[in-house]
C-alpha positions, 0 to 999 in steps of 0.5 A, a space after each residue: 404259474 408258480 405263485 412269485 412269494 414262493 421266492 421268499 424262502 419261507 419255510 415251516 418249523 415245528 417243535 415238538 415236546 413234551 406237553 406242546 407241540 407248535 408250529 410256525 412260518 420262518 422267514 429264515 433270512 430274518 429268523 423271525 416268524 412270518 405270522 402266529 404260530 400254532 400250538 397243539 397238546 401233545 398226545 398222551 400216550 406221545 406214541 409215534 403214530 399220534 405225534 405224527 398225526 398232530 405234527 402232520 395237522 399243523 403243518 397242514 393247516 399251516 400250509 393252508 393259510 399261507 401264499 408265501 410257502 413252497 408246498 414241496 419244500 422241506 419241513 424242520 421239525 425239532 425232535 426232544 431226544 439225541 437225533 442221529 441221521 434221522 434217528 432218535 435214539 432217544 426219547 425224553 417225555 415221549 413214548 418209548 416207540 421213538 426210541 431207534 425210529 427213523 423219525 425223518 422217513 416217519 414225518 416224511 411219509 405222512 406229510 408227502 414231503 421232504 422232513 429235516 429232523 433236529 434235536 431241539 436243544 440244538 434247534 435253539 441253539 442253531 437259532 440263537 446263534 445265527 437269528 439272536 444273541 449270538 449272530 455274527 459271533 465267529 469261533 465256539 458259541 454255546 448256547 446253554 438252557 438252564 430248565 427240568 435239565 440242562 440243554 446245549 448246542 455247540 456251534 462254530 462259525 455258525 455250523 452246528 456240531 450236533 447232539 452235544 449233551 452238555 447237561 451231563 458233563 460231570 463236575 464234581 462228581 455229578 452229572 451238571 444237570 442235576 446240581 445246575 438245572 433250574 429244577 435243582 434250585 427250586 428243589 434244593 432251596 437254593 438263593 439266587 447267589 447259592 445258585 450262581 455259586 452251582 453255576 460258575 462251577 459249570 460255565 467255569 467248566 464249559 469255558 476250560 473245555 470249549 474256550 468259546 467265545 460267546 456263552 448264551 443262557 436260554 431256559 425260562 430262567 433266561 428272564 430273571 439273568 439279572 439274579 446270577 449273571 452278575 455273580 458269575 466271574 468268566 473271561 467269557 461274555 456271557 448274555 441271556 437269550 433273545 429268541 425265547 419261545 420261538 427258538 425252536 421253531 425258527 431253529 427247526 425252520 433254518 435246518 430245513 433251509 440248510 438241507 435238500 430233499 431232507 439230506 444236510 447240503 455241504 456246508 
């Protein structure tokens, strides 16, 4: 007899960078981590077989100590680099061997299972909108990581419109990453107030192009807000992430609830 947790929805999700790769049980219906997660180094070099290798260990032990898991069910797996039907076609801090892998068939074949692959930004992103700061949030909400770079997801009504990279947007001549990142305050020296001046040319750029209705900060930067929201001047309401590390994993979890057999399902 099928064992009756099966009908929780749980599903696994695993985030994969550059130095950590973790994993955990999403409940998706709440967004929130059924149990602790586990978290493992990322192989050096980050090959393609030995991520495999590591994403296939977690999931497995992770399978192993759970009754409330459909062992044929979909795993979401984040992946940090542009995804493209299953494709990286990038691959940053990661092994050049990604780079144009079918990295869905990859995972998919050494777990047994269905795999549905995300980039993770847009992973984040798709979490914090529909399990964080942005649920119940009609119409555009970007969801923007302030970090070494600059992540971004674009959401609508709660529907992810994927890989949009939104970190190299030129302002003022230059990719915005590169003058607006985290990184790029530590490294230029900047005070909080200098940094917000960088970043009010940014989200002022974004809200011209997008007219969003919500903007969401994420990013380890996400914890010290209080130093440059206030200095920002938008029309838009713009608020600090909820989720913070296990935004990933929830995200990679919802985009497997959202597929069948590893293929996006109608929305």
């Amino acid at each position: 007899m099928a064992n009756t947790n099966v009908q929780t929805g749980c599903f696994i999700g695993i985030d994969i960078g550059g130095t950590g790769i973790k994993g955990g049980i999403v409940n998706p219906g709440k967004g929130i981590l059924e149990g602790s997660c586990i978290r493992l180094a990322t192989p050096q070099p980050a090959t393609a077989n030995l991520v495999n290798e590591v994403v296939s260990q977690i999931v497995n032990e992770l399978a192993a100590g759970s009754n409330s898991l459909d062992h044929s069910s979909t795993v979401g797996v984040t992946f940090p680099g542009i995804v493209q039907h299953g494709i990286s076609r990038s691959a940053a801090n990661m092994d050049s061997s990604f780079i144009n892998c079918d990295i869905n068939t990859l995972f998919a074949g050494r777990l047994g299972r269905p795999t549905a692959v995300i980039n993770d930004a847009d992973a984040a992103g798709l979490a914090e909108a529909r399990c964080g700061a942005g649920k119940h949030i009609n119409g555009t909400v970007l969801v923007i990581t302030l970090g070494t770079g600059i992540g971004s997801a674009l959401i609508f009504d709660g529907q992810l419109v994927p890989n949009a990279e939104l970190g190299h947007l030129s302002v003022d001549g230059f990719d915005a990453e590169i003058k607006a990142s985290a990184v790029a305050r530590e490294r230029d020296g900047l005070t909080w107030k200098e940094y917000s001046a960088r970043l009010q040319r940014y989200f002022s750029e974004l809200e011209f192009i997008f007219s969003p209705e919500l903007i969401i900060v994420g990013g380890g930067i996400s914890q010290r807000t209080d130093e440059y929201l206030p200095h920002l001047n938008l029309r838009t309401p713009i608020v600090p992430a909820r989720l913070k590390n296990e935004a990933g994993i929830v995200g990679a979890a919802l985009q497997a609830a959202s597929t069948r057999n590893g293929i996006s399902a109608p929305a």
